[in-house]
Every structure is written in structure tokens, then in C-alpha cells.
C-alpha positions in Angstrom: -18.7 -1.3 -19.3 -16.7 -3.2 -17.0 -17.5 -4.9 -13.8 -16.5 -3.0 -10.6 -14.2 -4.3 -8.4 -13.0 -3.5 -5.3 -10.9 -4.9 -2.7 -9.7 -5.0 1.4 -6.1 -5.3 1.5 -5.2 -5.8 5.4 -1.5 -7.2 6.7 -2.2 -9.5 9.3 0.6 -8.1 11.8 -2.3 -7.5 14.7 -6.0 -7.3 15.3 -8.0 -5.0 13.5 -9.3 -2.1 14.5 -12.4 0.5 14.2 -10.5 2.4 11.3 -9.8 -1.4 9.7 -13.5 -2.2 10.0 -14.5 1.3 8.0 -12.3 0.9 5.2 -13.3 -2.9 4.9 -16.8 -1.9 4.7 -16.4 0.7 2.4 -15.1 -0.9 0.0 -17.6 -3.9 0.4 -20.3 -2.0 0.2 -18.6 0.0 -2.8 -18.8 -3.4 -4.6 -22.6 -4.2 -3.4 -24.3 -1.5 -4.1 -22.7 -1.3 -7.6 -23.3 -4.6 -8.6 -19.6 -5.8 -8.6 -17.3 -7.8 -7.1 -15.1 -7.6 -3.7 -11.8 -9.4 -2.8 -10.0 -9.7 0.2 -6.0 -9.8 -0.4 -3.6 -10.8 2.4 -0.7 -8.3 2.4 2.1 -10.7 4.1 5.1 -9.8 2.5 6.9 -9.3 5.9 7.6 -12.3 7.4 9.1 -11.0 10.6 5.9 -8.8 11.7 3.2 -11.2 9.9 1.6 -14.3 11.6 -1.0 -16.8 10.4 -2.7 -16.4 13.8 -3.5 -13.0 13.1 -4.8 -13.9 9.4 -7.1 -16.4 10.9 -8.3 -13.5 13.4 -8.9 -10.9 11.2 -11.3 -13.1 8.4 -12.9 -14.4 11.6 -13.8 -10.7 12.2 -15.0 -9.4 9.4 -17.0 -12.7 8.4 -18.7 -11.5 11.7 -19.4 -8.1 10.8 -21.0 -9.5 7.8 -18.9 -8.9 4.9 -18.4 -11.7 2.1 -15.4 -12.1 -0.7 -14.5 -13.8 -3.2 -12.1 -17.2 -3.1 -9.5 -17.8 -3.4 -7.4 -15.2 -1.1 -4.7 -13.8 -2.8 -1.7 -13.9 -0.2 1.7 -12.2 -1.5 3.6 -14.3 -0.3 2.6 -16.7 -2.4 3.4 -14.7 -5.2 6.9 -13.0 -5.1 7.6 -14.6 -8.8 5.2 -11.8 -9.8 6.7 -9.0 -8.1 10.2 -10.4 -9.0 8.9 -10.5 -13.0 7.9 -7.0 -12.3 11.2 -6.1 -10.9 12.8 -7.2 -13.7 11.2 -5.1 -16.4 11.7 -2.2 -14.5 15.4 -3.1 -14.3 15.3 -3.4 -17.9 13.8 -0.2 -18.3 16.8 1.7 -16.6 15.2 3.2 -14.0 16.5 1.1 -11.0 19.6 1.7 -8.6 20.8 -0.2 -5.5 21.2 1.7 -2.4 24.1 1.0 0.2 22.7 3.6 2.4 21.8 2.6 6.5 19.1 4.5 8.2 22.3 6.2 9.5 24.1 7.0 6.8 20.8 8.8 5.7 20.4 10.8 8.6 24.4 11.9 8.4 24.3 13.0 4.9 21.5 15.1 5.8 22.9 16.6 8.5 25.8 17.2 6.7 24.0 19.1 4.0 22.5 21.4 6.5 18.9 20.7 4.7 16.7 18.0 2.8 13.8 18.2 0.4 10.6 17.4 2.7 8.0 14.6 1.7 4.2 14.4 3.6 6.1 11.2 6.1 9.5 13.9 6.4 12.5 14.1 5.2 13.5 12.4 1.6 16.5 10.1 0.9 19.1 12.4 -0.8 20.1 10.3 -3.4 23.4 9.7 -2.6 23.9 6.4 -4.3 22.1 7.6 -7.3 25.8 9.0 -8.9 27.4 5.7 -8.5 29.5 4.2 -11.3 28.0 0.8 -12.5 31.9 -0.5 -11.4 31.3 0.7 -7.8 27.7 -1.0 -7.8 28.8 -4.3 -8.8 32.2 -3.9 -6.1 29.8 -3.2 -3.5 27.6 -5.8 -4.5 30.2 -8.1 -4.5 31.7 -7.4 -1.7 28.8 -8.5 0.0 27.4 -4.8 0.7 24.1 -5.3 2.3 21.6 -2.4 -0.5 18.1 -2.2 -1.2 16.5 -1.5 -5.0 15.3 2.2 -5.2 13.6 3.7 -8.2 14.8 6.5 -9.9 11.5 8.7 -9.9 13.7 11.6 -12.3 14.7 8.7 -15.0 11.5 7.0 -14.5 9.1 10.6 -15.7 11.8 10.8 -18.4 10.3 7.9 -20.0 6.6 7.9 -19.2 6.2 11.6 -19.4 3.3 13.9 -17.4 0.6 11.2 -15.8 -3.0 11.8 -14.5 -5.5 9.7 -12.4 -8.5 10.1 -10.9 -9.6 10.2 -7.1 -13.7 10.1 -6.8 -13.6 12.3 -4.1 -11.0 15.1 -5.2 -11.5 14.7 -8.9 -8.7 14.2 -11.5 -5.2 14.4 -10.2 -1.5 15.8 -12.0 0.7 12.4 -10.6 3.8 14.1 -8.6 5.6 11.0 -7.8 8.3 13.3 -6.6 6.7 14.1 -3.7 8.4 10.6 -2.2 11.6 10.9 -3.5 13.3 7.8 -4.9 11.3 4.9 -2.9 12.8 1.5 -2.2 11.0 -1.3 -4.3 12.9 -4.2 -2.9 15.1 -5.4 -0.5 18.2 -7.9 -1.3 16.3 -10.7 1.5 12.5 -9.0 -0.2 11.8 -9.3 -4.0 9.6 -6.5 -3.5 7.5 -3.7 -1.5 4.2 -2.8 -0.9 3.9 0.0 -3.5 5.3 -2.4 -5.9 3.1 -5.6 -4.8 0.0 -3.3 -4.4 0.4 -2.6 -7.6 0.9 -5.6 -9.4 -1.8 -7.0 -7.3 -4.2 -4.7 -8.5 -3.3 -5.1 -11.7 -3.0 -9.0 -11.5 -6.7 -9.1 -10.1 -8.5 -6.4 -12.3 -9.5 -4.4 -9.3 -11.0 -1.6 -10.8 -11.9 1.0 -7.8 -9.0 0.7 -5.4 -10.6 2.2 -2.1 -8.8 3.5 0.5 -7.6 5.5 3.5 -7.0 9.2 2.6 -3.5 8.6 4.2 -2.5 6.4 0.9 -3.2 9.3 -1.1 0.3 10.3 -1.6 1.3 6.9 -2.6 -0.9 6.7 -5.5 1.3 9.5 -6.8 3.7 6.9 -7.2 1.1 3.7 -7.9 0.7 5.4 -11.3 3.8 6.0 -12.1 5.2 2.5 -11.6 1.7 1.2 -13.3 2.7 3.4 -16.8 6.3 1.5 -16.6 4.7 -2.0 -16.4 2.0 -0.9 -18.6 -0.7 -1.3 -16.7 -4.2 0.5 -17.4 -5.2 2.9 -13.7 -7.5 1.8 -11.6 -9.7 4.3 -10.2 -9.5 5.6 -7.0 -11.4 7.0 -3.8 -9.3 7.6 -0.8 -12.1 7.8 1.7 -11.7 9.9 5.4 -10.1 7.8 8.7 -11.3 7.1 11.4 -9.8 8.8 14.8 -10.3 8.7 18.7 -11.0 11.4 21.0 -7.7 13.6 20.7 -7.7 13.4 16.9 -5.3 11.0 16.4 -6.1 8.5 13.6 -6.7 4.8 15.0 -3.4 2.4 15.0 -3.3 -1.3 15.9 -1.6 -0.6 19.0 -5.0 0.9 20.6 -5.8 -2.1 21.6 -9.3 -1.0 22.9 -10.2 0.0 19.6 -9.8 -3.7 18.4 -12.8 -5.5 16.5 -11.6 -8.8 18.7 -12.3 -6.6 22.1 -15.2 -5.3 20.9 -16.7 -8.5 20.1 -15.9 -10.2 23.8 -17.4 -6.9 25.5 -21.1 -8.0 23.9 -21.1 -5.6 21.0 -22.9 -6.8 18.2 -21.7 -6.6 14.3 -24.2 -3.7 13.4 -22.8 -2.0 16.7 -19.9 -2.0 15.5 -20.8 -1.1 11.8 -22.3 1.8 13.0 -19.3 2.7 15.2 -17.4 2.4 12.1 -19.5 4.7 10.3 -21.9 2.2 8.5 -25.4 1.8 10.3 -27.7 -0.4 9.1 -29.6 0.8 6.3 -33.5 0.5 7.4 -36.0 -1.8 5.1 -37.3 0.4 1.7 
């Protein structure tokens, strides 16, 4: 049987948060209490909104509230060779497409169609550089067109056929990657994405449990799809609940009260806050 392994996978573009501190600990104690392992992954793949000061921050704060991983840190951005490796294959494979399309061209064609197939974030892309002619591609790319990579979920079943996975709390799932449409795995400045690094990552570092926020759970529609292209064996999965305030909304890092850092400089102490984020102390056996 193999060793469990689970992982916290936070992008260091602000302070965490309540809902942050839950997940972290989840998975954590996921690992401890089943004798396995627990990593900590830095998801930094956008240099514009990600900052070191904010890395430091956050493994100060959950050092604090106790929790211990592995080292080294994986940081993404020290690995784009392996999302553009996995890139490749999938180029390889057929199943890729560059897309010329603006936000605003999106929008228009939309409008223009009167109507749009709906995803759980709203409206999906419409596919309108899917028709292009290899000879127009390779103009526009030429011609300096600025595109991003999207994957052609419709070519992409063709070849891997109905998929399954497993979600600890809702039981076995039929993958609909569908439901997103045809998602952009890389940018011409950006080798990759997150649902392409996430997966790699995972696969790269054996994680064997990915836990979660129930918010990813449409995403993992696609995680297994892009992990049957590269070959990769599922993890399982268990996309726990989210935290949320007073109104209902779930916690974002622009709540700034909500923030672990704030927390900590109004006097809380870490198994406070473990039990604000849902995990009170355990008493002795």
C-alpha cells in the first residue's frame, strides 16, 4: 500500500486567511493522522501578482499555527521546463489550439450569438479559433498576434475515452471536463497554468490525496482529463467545505480582518485560531 501524501498549495499574492488556515490544516492533519507525508508547494507562476514578501509571510504563519512539511519547497517557478515538457506532449497529441481571442472579442462573439453554453464561473469561450486553418495559425502567429494555448476538451475525450475519479466525500465521479469549455493551458509570455502545473506537480511529487476546497471541484473534471493525456495515474481526492463570514460569502484575501497576520498581532493564539478554522485542539487520550 502506498504512503499517503498530501499537500498545501497556497500562491503567495497576499496574507492568508481563516479559509487558508482550514484547508492547510486539513490536509496536514490528513497526512498525520494517516501516517504519511505533507508538502507545502509554492504556486508562483504569476509573476506580476506574486511576491517573495508574501511567501516569507505565509510559512511564517503556518509554522505558527503549528504545522510542519517536508523540504525542499517546490516553487513553480522554478520549474516551467516541466510544465513546458508537458506542453509539448500534449501538442504532440493533437489536442492543442492557439487562441487570438481578447476578453473583448469573447464577449462580442457572444453577444453576437444571442446565447453561450454556461460553465459553474459563467459563460464558456465559444470556440471561435477552434475552426482555424493551420495557414491562418501560423499567419497570425507570425504576424506577431498576441494568443494563448487552449485545449481542445472534444479532441482530447476522442482520445482518452469516458474517465472516472474519486472524491472521498461524494464518492466516485463520471469526469465532465466539458463543463469548462476549452481552458487556456498557457500563455505565449507563461509556459503554463495552474490546471496544467497543478497537475504536473502532483504528479511530479507523488501526492496521493489531493485535498481541497469544494470550489476546485469542477476543475478536477479537467485534472483527470489532462492527467490520462500525460499518462499519469489519479490521485485521490477530497474537496472539503469553505469557510465563510457572516453574510455567507466564502472568505477572500481581500478581507483583510480575516487575515492569519491580523489575527496574530490582536493576541490570538495558534490553537485560537485552529479552532476558528475549524480544528480545536484534540484533548489528551
Amino acid at each position: 500500500m502506498s504512503t499517503l501524501v498530501t499537500r498545501f498549495a497556497p500562491s503567495p499574492t497576499g496574507h492568508l486567511h481563516l479559509g487558508h488556515a482550514h484547508s492547510a490544516l486539513f490536509g496536514w492533519r490528513t497526512a498525520r493522522d494517516g501516517g504519511g507525508r505533507f508538502l507545502l508547494r509554492i504556486e508562483d507562476i504569476d509573476p506580476r501578482r506574486c511576491r517573495p514578501e508574501f511567501e516569507r509571510d505565509l510559512m511564517e504563519d503556518l509554522a505558527w499555527l503549528g504545522l510542519q512539511w517536508e523540504q525542499p519547497v517546490r516553487r513553480q517557478s522554478d520549474h516551467l521546463d516541466d510544465y513546458r515538457d508537458a506542453l509539448e506532449r500534449l501538442g504532440r497529441l493533437g489536442v492543442l489550439y492557439p487562441c487570438f481571442c481578447t476578453r473583448k472579442d469573447i464577449a462580442a462573439e457572444i453577444a453576437r450569438a444571442g446565447h453561450a453554453p454556461h460553465g459553474p464561473d459563467g459563460p464558456l469561450y465559444p470556440g471561435t479559433c477552434r475552426g482555424l486553418s493551420p495557414a491562418e495559425r501560423r499567419a497570425r502567429i507570425a504576424a506577431g498576434q498576441p494568443y494563448a494555448i487552449r485545449l481542445d476538451v472534444a479532441a482530447a475525450l476522442a482520445l482518452t475515452g469516458p474517465l472516472a475519479w474519486h472524491d472521498r466525500a461524494r464518492g466516485p465521479q463520471q469526469a465532465t471536463p466539458g463543463i469548462l469549455g476549452d481552458t487556456v493551458l498557457a500563455r505565449k509570455d507563461t509556459p503554463t497554468s495552474y490546471h496544467l502545473s497543478v497537475t504536473v506537480d502532483d504528479h511530479l511529487q507523488g501526492v496521493t490525496l489531493v485535498t481541497r476546497g469544494e470550489d476546485l471541484f469542477f476543475a478536477t473534471h479537467l485534472h483527470r482529463l489532462l492527467q490520462a493525456l500525460l499518462g499519469f495515474d489519479p490521485p485521490g481526492y477530497h474537496h472539503h467545505g469553505l469557510l465563510r463570514n457572516a453574510a455567507g460569502e466564502r472568505l477572500a484575501k481581500r478581507d483583510r480582518a480575516q487575515t492569519l497576520r491580523s489575527m496574530r498581532e490582536a493576541g490570538l493564539s495558534p490553537a485560537e485560531v485552529r479552532a476558528l478554522a475549524g480544528f480545536p485542539d484534540r484533548p489528551p487520550a
